[in-house]
N, C-alpha and C positions, 0 to 999 in steps of 0.2 A: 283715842282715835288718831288715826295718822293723818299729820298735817303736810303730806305733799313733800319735794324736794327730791332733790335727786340723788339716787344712795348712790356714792362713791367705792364702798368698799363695805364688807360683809365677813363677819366669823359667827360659828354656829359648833352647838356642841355636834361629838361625831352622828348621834342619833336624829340632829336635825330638831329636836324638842325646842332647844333655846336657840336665839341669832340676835346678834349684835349687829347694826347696821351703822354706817357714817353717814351721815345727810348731809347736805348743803342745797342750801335756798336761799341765790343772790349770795352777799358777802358771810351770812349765817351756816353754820356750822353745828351739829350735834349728832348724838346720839339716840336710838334708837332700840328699844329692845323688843322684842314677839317672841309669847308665849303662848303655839294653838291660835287661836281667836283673840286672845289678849296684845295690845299694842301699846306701848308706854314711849312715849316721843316728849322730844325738847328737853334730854338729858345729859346732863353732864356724866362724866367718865367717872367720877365718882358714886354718882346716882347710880350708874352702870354696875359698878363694882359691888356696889351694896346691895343691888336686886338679888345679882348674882348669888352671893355670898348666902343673903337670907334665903335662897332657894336651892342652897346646897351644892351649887354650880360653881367647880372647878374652873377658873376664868383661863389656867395654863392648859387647860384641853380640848380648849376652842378652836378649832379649825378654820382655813380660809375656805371662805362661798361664795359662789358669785352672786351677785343683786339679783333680786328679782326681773323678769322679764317682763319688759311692756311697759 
């Protein structure tokens, strides 16, 4: 579940399936990944890389997005 913070910056594959988000809340900082309905927060860019990887997700054909609205 997403715990709040404000996304700074956003890449997503071109299909929009996966998105990587940047978070920051106060001086905290991480990452973010959503999959559909799934939401994996308070990850390091490692944790990021690995998701990826194990789901087959070319991390060089990620595109910039803009944050969500609202």
């Amino acid at each position: 579940m997403a715990s709040g913070g404000v996304v700074e910056g956003a890449m997503q594959t071109p299909d929009g399936a996966w998105r990587v988000e940047i978070v920051r809340r106060g001086r905290a900082r991480w990452y973010r990944v959503v999959h559909g309905d799934e939401v994996v927060d308070w990850l390091s860019i490692s944790s990021v890389e690995r998701i990826l990887h194990d789901a087959g997700v070319d991390r060089d054909q990620l595109i910039d997005a803009h944050p969500p609205i609202g």
